[in-house]
N, C-alpha and C positions, 0 to 999 in steps of 0.2 A: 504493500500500500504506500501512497505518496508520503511523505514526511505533512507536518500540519499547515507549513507554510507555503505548500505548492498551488497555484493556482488551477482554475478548471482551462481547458485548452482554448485559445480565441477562436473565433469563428468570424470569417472574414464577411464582410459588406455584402457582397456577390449573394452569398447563403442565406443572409439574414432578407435581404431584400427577394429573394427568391420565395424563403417561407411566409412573410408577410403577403406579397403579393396572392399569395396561394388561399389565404382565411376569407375573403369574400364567399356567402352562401356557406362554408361550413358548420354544420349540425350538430350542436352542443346540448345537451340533456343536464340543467340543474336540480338538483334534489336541497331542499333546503329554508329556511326560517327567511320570510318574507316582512321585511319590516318598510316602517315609512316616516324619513326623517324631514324633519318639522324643525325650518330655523327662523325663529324670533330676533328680528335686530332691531338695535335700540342705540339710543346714545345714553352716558351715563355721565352726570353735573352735579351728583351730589351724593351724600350718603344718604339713608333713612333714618327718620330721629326714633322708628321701633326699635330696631336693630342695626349691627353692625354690616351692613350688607347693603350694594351698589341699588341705586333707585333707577332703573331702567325704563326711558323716555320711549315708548315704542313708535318706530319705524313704517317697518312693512315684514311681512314672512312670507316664506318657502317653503315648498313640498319636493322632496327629491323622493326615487326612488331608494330604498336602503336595503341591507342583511343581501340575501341570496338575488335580490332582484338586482342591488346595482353590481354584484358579479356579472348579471344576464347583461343590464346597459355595458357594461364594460365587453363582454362578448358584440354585444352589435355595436360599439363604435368601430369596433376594431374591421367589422367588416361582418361576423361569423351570422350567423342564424341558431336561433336559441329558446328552448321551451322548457317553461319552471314548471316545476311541481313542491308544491307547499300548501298550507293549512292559513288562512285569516279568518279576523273574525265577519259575521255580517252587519255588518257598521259601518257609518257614514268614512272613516278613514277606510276601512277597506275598501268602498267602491271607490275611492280615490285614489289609491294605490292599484288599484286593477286597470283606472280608466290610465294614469300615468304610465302601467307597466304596457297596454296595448299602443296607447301615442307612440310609446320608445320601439316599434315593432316585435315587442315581445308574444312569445306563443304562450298564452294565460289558460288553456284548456286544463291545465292540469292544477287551479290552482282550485283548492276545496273551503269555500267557507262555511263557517259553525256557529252553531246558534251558540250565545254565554262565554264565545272567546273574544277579548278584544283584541284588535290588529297590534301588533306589535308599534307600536310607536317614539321615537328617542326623539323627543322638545328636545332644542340647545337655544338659550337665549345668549346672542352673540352682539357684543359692544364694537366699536371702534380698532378697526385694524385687526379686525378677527376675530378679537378676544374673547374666548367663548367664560361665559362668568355662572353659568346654570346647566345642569342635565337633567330633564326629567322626561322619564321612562313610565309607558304604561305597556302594559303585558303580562303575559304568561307562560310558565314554565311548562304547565302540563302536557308531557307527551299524548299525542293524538293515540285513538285507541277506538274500537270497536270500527264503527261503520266507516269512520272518518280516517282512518287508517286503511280500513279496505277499499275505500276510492281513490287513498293517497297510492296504495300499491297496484291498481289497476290504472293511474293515470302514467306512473312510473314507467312499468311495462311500456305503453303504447307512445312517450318520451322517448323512450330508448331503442324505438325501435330503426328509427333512422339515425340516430347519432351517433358521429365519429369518434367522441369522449363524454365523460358522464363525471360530474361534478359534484359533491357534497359540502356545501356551506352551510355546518353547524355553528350556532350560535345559542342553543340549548332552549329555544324557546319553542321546543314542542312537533313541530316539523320533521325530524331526523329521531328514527327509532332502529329500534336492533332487528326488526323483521324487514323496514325499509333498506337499511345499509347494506344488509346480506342480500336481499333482493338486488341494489343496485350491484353488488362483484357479482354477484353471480350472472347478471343481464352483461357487465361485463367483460369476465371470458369466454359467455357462450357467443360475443359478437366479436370478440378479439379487439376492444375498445379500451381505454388505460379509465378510471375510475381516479379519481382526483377526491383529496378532502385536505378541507380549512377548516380544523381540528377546534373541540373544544375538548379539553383533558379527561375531566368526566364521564366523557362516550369513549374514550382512549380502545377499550376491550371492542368496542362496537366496530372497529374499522379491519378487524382481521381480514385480509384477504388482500386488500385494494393496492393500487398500482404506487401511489405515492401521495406520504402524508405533507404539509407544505404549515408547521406549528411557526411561528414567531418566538424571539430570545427567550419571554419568559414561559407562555408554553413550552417549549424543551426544556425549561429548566423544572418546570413542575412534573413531566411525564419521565424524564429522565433523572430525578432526585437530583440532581448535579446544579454546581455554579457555573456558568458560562462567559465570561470574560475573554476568551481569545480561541482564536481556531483549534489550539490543542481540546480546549475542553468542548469547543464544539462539535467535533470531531467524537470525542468518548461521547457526547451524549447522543449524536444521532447513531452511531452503534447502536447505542442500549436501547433505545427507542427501535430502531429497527431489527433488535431481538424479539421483543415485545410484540412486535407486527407482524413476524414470520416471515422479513425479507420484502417489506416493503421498501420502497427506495422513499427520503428523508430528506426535504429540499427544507432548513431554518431560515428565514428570513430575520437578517440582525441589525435593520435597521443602516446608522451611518458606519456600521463594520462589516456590511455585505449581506454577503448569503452562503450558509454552506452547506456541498451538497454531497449525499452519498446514494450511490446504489452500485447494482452488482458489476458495474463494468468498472466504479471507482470510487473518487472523493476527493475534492476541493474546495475552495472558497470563490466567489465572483466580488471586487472590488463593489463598493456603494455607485451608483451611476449620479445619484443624487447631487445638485450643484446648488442647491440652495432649496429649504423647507419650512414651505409653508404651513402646511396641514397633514398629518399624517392620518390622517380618517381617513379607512376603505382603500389604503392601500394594500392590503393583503386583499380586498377583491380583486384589484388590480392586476393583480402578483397571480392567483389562481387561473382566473380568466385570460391571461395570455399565456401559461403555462400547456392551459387544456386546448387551448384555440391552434396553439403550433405543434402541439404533438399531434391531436385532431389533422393538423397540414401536413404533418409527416418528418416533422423536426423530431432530432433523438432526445434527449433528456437534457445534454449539457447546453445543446440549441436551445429548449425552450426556455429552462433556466437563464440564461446569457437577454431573450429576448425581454423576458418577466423582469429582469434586473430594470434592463435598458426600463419599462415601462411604469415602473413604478419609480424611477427617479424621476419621469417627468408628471405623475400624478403626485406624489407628492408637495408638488413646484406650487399646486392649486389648491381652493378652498376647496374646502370640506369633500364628500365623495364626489369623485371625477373619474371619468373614461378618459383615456387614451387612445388615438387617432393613431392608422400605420401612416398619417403626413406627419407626425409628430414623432413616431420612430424615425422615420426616413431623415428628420430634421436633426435627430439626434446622431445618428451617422454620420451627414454631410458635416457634423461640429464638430 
C-alpha cells in the first residue's frame, strides 16, 4: 500500500472533460430524506432588551430544495437525469417542496407523503454577509414502516430500474430503512450499478453490501472510534471502516485537508480544490452527486473522486446549498 502521504494519481483535462461531457440524460436513482430549507434574512441594529440575542429586522425568505433533493438538483445541474424516492409529510411545505422539486426537472413519482408527518424542514435566519444567527428544524425521526415503507420499496424498485447508479442520502429523518438499503445493493448488483451513501453513523450496520460509503472528518471519526488529524490517521480509519462494510471502498471528505480515498485497487489523498469558502452547507451533496453522476458516465473511482473534489470546491465558493455546472468545472480546468 502507498505510504500516507502519496497522493491519488492526476487525471488529465482530456479525461475529465470527456467524462463530464458524457453526464447529460444520465439516470440516477436517489433513495433518501427529502427536506426543504427555509432562509429568513434580516438585518440586525440592535440587541433585545428580553434577552441576550440579535433582534432580527426581516427582509425577505427563500425556499431551496434540501437533504436528498438538493443531491437530485445537484445531479441535474450537472447535466444527469434523476428520480427521488423519499417519505414527506402532507402539508403545505410539502406541496412546496414537490412543486420546487418538479420546477428543478426532478422525477417526484416516487416520493410518498403521510398523513401526521411533517416535511422535514431547516428555518436559518440569516443577517448581513451570510451570517446565519438561528436554526430551527421541524421534523421527524421516525422510520417509515408498514404501508408507507411498502410504497417507499415499490417506488425504489421501478427508480432503479433505469438507473446507471443509485444513491442513498441518509440524514436519519425517516426515509432510509434497513429493508430499503438492502433492497437498494441488492437492485444494485443485480443491475451491475455502484450504490453510493452519504452516511449517517447510526445506520452504519445498514449499508453492508454497497459500493462506497463517502462519511465527512467527523463521521469517520465517530464510525471508526479514531482521531483524524492527518492522512496517516485517515488512512487507519477508512480501513477500519471498510472492515466494518465488508470491503466497501471509503471516499472521507476532510474539508480544507482534502479527501481521502481507499478501495480495492488503493488509497490516497486529493488536495482541497477549495480557493476561498463561503458556505459549507450541502457540500457533501455536492461531493455524492458528482461522484454517482461520473461513475454512472463511466469514470473509475479515482476519476470521480478527483471530479467531486474539483466540484465541491466551487460549491462551497457559494451561499448556502448550490449545484454545480460542468461550465463551472470546465472553468475550473481552464484556471
Amino acid at each position: 500500500m502507498p505510504a500516507p502521504d502519496v497522493a491519488l494519481r492526476a487525471i488529465d483535462r482530456a479525461r475529465v472533460r470527456d467524462i463530464t461531457h458524457r453526464f447529460a440524460g444520465v439516470p440516477v436513482a436517489i433513495l433518501g430524506d427529502l427536506m426543504l430549507d427555509h432562509f429568513v434574512f434580516g438585518r440586525v441594529n440592535r440587541i433585545s432588551p428580553e434577552a441576550p440575542v440579535p433582534v432580527v429586522e426581516f427582509d425577505r425568505e427563500e425556499f431551496r430544495v434540501g437533504g436528498a433533493g438538493n443531491v437530485a438538483h445537484n445531479v441535474r445541474k450537472l447535466g444527469g437525469a434523476v428520480e427521488v424516492v423519499g417519505v414527506i409529510g402532507r402539508d403545505d411545505h410539502g406541496t412546496r417542496l414537490m412543486e420546487a422539486m418538479r420546477a428543478d426537472g426532478i422525477g417526484i413519482a416516487g416520493v410518498v407523503a403521510e398523513d401526521g408527518r411533517p416535511t422535514t424542514r431547516k428555518m436559518r435566519v440569516v443577517t448581513s454577509r451570510n451570517q446565519q444567527v438561528a436554526r430551527v428544524d421541524y421534523e421527524s425521526d421516525r422510520e417509515a414502516d408498514g404501508h408507507v415503507e411498502s410504497m417507499l420499496l415499490a417506488a425504489l424498485e421501478k427508480a432503479a430500474q433505469s438507473a446507471r447508479a443509485i444513491v442513498i442520502s441518509d440524514y436519519l429523518k425517516g426515509s432510509v430503512t434497513r429493508s430499503l438499503v438492502a433492497r437498494a445493493v441488492a437492485l444494485g448488483r443485480d443491475r451491475g450499478v455502484p450504490v453510493l451513501v452519504d452516511p449517517k453513523i447510526a445506520h452504519l450496520d445498514y449499508y453492508s453490501g454497497i459500493t462506497l460509503l463517502t462519511p465527512n472528518n467527523g463521521e469517520a471519526e465517530e464510525a471508526s472510534q479514531t482521531r483524524i488529524r492527518t492522512h496517516a490517521e485517515a488512512r487507519a480509519a477508512a480501513r477500519r471502516i471498510r472492515g466494518r462494510l465488508g470491503g466497501a471502498a471509503v471516499l472521507i471528505t476532510r474539508g480544507e485537508s482534502g479527501m481521502w480515498l481507499l478501495d480495492e485497487s488503493g488509497e490516497g489523498h486529493l488536495a482541497a480544490a477549495a480557493r476561498e469558502v463561503a458556505d459549507v452547507t450541502g457540500a457533501g451533496d455536492t461531493v455524492i452527486a458528482t461522484l454517482a453522476l461520473a461513475m454512472a458516465a463511466g469514470a473509475d473511482l479515482v476519476e470521480a473522486a478527483t471530479l467531486a473534489n474539483m466540484a465541491a470546491g466551487v460549491s462551497v465558493g457559494k451561499f448556502g446549498p448550490a449545484g454545480v455546472s460542468p461550465d463551472e468545472l470546465d472553468l475550473v480546468l481552464r484556471s
